[in-house]
C-alpha positions in Angstrom: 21.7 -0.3 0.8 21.5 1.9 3.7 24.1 2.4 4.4 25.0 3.3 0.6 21.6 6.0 1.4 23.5 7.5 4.0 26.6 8.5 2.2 24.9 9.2 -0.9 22.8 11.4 1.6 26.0 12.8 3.8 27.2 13.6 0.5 24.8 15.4 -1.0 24.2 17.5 2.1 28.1 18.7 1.9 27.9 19.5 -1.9 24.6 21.9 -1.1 26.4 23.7 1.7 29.8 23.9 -0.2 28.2 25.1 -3.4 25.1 27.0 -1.8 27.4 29.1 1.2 27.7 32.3 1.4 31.0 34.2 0.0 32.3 36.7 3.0 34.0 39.9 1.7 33.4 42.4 -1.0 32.6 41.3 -4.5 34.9 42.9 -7.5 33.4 45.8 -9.4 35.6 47.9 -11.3 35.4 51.2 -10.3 34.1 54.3 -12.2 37.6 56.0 -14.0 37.6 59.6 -14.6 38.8 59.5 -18.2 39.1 62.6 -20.2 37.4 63.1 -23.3 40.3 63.5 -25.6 43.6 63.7 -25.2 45.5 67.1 -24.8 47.2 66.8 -27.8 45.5 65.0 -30.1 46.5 65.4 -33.7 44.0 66.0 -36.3 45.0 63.6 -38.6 45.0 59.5 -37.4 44.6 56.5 -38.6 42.9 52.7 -37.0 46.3 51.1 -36.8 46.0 50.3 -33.3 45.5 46.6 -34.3 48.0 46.2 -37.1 51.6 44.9 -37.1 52.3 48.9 -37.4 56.0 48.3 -37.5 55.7 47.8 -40.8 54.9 51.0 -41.7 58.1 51.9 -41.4 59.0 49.7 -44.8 62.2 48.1 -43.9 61.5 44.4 -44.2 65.2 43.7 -42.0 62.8 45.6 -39.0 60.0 43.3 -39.7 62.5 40.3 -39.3 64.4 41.8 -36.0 61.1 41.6 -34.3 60.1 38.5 -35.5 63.6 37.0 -34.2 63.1 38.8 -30.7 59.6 37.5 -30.1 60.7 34.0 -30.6 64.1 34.1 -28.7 64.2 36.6 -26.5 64.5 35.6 -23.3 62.8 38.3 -20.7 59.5 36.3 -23.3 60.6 33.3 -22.0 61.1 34.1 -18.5 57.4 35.8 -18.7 55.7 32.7 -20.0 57.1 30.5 -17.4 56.2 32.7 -14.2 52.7 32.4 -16.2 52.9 28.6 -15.7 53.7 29.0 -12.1 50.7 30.6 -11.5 48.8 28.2 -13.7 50.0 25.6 -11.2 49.1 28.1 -8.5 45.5 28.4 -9.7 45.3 24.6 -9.9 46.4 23.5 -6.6 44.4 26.6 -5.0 41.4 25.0 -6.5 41.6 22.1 -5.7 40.5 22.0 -2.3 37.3 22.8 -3.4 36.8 19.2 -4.0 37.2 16.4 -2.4 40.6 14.8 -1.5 40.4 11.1 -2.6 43.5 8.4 -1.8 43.6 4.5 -2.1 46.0 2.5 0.3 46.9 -0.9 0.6 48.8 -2.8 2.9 49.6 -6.1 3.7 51.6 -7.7 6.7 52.6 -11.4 8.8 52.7 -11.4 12.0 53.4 -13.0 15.1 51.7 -12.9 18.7 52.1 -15.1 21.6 50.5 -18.4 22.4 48.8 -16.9 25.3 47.4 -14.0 23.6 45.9 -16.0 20.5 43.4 -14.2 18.5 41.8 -17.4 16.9 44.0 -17.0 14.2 46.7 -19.0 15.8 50.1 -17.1 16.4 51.1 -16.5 13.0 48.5 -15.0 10.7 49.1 -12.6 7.5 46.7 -9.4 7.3 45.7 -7.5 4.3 43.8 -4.2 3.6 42.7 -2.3 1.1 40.9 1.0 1.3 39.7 4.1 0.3 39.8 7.6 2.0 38.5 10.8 1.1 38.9 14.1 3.3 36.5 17.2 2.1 36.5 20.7 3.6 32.8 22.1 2.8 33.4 25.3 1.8 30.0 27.4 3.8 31.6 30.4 4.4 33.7 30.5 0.9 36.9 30.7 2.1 38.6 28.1 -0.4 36.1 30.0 -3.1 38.0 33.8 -2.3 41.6 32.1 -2.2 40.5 30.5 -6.0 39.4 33.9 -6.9 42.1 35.2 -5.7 44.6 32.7 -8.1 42.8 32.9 -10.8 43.5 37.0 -11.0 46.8 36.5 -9.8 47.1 33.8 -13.0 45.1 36.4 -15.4 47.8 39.2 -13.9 50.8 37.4 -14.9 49.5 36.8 -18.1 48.8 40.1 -18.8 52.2 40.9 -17.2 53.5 38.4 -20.3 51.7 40.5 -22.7 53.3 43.6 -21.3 56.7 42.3 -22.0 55.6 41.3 -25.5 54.5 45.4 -25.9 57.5 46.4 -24.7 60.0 44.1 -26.5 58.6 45.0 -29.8 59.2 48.2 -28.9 62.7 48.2 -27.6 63.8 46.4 -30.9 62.1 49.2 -33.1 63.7 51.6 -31.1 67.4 50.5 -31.0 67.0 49.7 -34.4 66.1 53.4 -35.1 68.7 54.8 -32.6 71.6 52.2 -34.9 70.6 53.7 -37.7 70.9 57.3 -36.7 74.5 56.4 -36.0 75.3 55.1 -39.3 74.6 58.2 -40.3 76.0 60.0 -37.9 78.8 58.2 -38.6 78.9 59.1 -42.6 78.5 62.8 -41.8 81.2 62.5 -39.5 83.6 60.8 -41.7 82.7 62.8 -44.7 83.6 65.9 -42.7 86.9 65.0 -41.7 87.6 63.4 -45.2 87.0 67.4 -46.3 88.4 68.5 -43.7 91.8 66.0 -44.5 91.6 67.7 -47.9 91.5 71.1 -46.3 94.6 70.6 -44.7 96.6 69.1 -47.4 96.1 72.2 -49.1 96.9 74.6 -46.2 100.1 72.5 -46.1 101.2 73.0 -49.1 100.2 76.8 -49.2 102.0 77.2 -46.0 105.2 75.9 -47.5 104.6 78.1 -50.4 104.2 80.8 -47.6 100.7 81.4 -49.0 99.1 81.1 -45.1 100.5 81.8 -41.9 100.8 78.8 -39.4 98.0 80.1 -37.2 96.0 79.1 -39.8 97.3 75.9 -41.0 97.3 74.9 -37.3 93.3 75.9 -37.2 92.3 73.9 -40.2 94.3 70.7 -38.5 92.5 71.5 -35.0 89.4 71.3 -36.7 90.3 67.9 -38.2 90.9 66.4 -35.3 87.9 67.5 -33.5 85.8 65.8 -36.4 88.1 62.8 -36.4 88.0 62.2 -32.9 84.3 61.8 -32.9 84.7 59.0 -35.4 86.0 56.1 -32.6 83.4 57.7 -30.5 80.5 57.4 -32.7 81.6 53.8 -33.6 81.8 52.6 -29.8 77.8 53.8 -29.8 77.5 51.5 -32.9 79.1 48.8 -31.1 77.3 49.3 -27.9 73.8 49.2 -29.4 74.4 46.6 -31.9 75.1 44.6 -28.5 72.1 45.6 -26.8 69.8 45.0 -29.8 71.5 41.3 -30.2 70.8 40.7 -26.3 67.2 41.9 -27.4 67.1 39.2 -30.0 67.7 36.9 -27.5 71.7 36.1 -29.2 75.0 36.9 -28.0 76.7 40.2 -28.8 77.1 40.8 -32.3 76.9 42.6 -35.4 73.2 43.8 -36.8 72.0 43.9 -40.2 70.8 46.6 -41.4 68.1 47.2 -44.2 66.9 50.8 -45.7 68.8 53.7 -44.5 67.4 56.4 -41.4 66.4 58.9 -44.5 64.9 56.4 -46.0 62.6 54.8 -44.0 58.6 55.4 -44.5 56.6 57.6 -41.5 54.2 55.8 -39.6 50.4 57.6 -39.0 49.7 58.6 -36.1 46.8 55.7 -34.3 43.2 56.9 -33.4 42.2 56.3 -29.9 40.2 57.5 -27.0 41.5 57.7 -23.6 38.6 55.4 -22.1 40.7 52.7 -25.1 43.5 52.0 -22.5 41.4 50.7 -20.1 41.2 47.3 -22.4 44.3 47.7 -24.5 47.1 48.3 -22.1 48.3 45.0 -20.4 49.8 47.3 -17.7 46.8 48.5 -17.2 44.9 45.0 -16.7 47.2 43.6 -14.8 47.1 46.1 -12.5 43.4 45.5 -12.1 43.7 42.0 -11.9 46.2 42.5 -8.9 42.9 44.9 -7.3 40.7 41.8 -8.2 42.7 39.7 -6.4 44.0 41.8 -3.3 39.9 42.1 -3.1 39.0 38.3 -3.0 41.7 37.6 -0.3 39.5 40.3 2.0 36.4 38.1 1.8 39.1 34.4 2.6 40.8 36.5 5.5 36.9 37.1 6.9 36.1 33.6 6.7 38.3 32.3 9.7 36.3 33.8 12.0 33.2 31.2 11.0 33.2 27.8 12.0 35.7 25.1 9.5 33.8 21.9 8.6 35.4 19.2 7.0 34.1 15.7 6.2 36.1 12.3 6.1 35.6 8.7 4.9 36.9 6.1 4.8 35.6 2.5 2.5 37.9 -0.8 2.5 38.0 -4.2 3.2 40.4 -6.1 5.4 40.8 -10.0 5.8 43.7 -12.7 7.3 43.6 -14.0 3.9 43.8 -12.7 0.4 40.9 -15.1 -0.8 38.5 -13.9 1.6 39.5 -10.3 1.3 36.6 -9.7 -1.0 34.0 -11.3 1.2 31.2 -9.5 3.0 32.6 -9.4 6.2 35.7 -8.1 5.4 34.4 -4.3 4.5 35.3 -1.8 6.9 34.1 1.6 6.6 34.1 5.3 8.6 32.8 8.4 8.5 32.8 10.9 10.6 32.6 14.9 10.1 35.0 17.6 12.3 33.8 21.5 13.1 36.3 23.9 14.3 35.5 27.2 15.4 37.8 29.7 16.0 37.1 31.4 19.7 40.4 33.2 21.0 43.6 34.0 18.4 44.6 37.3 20.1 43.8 39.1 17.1 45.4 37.0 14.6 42.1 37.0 12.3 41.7 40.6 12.8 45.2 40.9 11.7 44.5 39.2 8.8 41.6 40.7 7.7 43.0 44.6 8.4 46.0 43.5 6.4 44.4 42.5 3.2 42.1 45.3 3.5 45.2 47.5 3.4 46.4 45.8 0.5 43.3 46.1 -1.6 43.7 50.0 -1.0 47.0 49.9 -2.3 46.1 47.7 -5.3 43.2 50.0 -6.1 45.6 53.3 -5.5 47.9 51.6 -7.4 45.4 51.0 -10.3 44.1 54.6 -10.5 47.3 55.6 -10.3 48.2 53.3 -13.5 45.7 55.1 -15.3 46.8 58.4 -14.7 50.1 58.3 -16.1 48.7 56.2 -19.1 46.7 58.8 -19.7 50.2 61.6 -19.3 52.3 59.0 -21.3 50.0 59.0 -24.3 50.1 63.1 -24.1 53.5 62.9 -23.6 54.4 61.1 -26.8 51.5 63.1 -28.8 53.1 66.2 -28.1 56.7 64.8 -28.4 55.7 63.2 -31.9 54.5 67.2 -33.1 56.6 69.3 -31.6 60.2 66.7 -32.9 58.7 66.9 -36.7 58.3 70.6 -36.4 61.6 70.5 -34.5 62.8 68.9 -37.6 61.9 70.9 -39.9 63.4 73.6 -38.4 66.7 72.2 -38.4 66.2 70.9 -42.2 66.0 74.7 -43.1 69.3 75.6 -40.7 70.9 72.7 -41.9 70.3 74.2 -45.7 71.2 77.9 -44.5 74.5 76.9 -43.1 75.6 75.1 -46.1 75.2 78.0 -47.6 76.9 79.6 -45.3 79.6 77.7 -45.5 79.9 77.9 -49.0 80.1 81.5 -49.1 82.2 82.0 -46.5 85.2 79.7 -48.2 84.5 81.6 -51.5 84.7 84.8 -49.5 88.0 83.7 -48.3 89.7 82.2 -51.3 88.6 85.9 -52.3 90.5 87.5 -49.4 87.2 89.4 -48.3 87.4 87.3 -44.9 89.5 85.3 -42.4 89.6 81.9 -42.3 87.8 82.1 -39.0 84.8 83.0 -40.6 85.2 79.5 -42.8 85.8 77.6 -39.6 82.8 78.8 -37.8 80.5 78.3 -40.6 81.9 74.7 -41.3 81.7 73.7 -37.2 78.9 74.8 -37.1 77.5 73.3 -40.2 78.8 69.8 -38.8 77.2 70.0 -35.5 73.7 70.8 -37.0 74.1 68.0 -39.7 74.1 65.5 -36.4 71.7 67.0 -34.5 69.2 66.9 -37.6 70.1 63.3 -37.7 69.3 62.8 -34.0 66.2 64.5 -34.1 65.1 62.6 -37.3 65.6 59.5 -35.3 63.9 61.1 -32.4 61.1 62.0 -34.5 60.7 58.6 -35.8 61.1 56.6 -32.0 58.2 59.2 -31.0 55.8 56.9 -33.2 57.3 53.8 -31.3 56.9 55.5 -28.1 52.9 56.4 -29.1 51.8 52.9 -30.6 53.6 51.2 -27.0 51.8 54.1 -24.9 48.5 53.5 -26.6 48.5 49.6 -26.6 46.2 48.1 -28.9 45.0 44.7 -30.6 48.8 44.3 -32.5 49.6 43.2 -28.6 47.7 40.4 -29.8 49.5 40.3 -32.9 52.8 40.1 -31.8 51.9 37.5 -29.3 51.3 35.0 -31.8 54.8 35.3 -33.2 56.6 34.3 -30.0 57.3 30.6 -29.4 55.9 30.6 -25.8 52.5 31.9 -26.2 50.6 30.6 -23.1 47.7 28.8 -22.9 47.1 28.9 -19.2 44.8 31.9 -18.9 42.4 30.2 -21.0 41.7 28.2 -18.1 41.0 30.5 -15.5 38.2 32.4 -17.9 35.3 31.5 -16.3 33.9 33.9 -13.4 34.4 33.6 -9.8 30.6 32.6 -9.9 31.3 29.3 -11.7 33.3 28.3 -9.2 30.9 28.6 -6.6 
């Protein structure tokens, strides 16, 4: 029984020191941002889609299904979900030396000695043992407490890291999708030019033979033919090339894409309300870069507790016998304790070293994080003022667009006339073509802008998208509680 007192006591005694210690080092704060109060360019009209699937705004249900298909197979997902596990077994292994380290061992031999040097066993005896160790570093100075600090943020980063990749798959496949359509339709106004174009010089053929037109002229209308047919394979190869990329994004081999509503078609997202102070919660960038500053500032505190004194505790409980039927007797108990301090008292700077490098490196996670901010902040201006100025930009080309065809129609009536060249008819139908694809690249533009601004802005559809992949992680739910419940 007292002995039984005393570990219970001994025990005790390290639990109050381990849990009761001081922590070394700064605690985390987050520090005050300097967020504006609006952004720059903030349009007057918006809408609280922030948390929505707002991909489907744009009304294509074959859009809705491409994301679904990348969230569950892509494989940059994958690879995210299982670094997030690594740190989950990080976190685990970090925190478990604040507890004790228990083992059982048992052993058993037969053995020999001399005549001469017989124990009162006789010279062959058998020996068995069973025991019972524990080893327990108490944790005063809160050394092991930083380091779990430290993997827990490291755990939370990578999880936000995960959640990044989600953000940015989602919109990589709306994007590409967006870009393949604008080359179908590049590709339509490209063969529908040179189809006209083929007609053009049939006739011009036949009226040079009838000596209607000089060569000169039957040799321009083929040179413009050409030009429009040669961008054909060249338009196509861009098909090809971003159907590939998309698949790879889908997480399949190279392949074909289906396709749903056409570009012209598709519906115009709203623009998502917001405040700037908003990314500070719904950009994973944005807290995982805090969580690296959360944890480069914990491993200040662990690198500051190997200057103090290391205590650890160990024990041992077992029982040993010559025989297997008195192993369980009184006598045979063996037991140990016994408790170890280390103090630190020359290293030639090695603990300095320490500590000055992980001061250094929580200076560059917090520059890092304020840095983070600031280009959220110029990213979400950036794709405000790209999403205004494209639709105006659109516009404007919608009217050239109409001008030049009526350009173009005049001029070839002004020539079957003979009131013109045919020069006149080739520049008006060049440049009629040119401004047809830029119209459609623009209208694509426009529409990636709203891609670009719901990524920028982040936003509870994170969330949302999340749930559709097959790896959604777990993991972080277990590293939730504070640094404080550890302690």
């Amino acid at each position: 029984m007292r002995r039984a007192r005393l570990i219970h006591t001994f025990a005790g005694m390290a639990a109050a020191l381990s849990l009761g210690g001081c922590l070394l080092g700064p605690n985390y704060s987050r520090q005050p941002v300097e967020t504006p109060a609006t952004y720059r360019f903030a349009a007057a009209d918006v809408a609280d889609t922030a948390n929505t699937e707002w991909w489907k705004q744009f009304q294509d249900p074959v859009l809705d299904e491409l994301i679904a298909t990348a969230l569950a197979n892509n494989k940059d997902v994958k690879i995210a979900a299982a670094r997030v596990e690594q740190f989950m077994g990080q976190f685990v292994t970090t925190r478990s030396a604040l507890f004790p380290q228990i083992s059982a061992g048992a052993q058993a031999a037969r053995q020999r000695t001399p005549q001469v040097l017989s124990n009162g066993f006789g010279p062959v005896y058998n020996s068995v043992e069973l025991s019972v160790s524990a080893a327990w570093e108490i944790d005063v100075f809160g050394r092991n407490r930083r380091l779990t600090e430290a993997a827990r943020a490291n755990l939370l980063s990578s999880e936000e890291g995960r959640r990044a990749t989600v953000l940015s798959l989602v919109a990589s496949v709306a994007s590409s999708y967006l870009n393949l359509l604008s080359l179908d339709k590049q590709l339509d106004i490209a063969r529908a030019t040179t189809e006209s174009r083929a007609e053009s010089v049939h006739v011009f053929t036949l009226r040079f033979e009838g000596g209607e037109v000089s060569q000169m002229e039957l040799a321009q209308s083929q040179s413009e033919y050409e030009a429009s047919l040669a961008t054909i394979p060249q338009i196509e190869t861009q098909i090809a090339q971003q159907e590939d990329a998309l698949s790879i994004l889908l997480g399949a081999n190279p392949g074909p894409i289906l396709r749903g509503r056409p570009l012209g078609q598709l519906a115009t997202p709203v623009i998502p309300a917001g405040l700037p102070s908003d990314l500070l919660e719904r950009r994973p960038d944005l807290l995982q870069a805090e969580q690296d500053l959360v944890a480069a500032n914990a491993l200040i505190g662990a690198a500051r507790a190997l200057y103090f004194p290391q205590i650890s505790l160990t024990g041992l409980f077992g029982t040993a016998s010559t025989a297997f039927s008195s192993l369980f007797t009184g006598p045979s108990r063996v037991w140990s304790f016994a408790g170890q301090v280390t103090q630190p008292i020359f290293t030639a700077g090695n603990i300095s070293g320490q500590v000055q490098s992980a001061e250094a490196q929580q200076q560059q996670a917090l520059l890092t994080y304020q840095k983070a901010i600031q280009v959220a902040f110029q990213e979400v201006d950036d794709a405000l003022i790209a999403s205004q100025k494209l639709h105006e930009q659109l516009e404007t080309q919608g009217r050239q667009v109409t001008a030049l065809s009526t350009y173009s129609r005049m001029a070839r009536a002004r020539y079957e006339g003979g009131y013109t060249s045919y020069i006149e008819v080739l520049d008006a139908e060049r440049s009629l073509f040119n401004a047809q694809l830029s119209q459609t690249q623009t209208q694509a533009a426009a529409l990636v802008s709203f891609v670009t601004l719901y990524k920028v802005m982040g936003g509870g559809w994170v969330v949302t998208a999340d749930k559709m992949t097959t790896q959604t992680s777990d993991a972080a739910k277990a590293a939730q509680p504070t640094p404080q419940a550890v302690q």
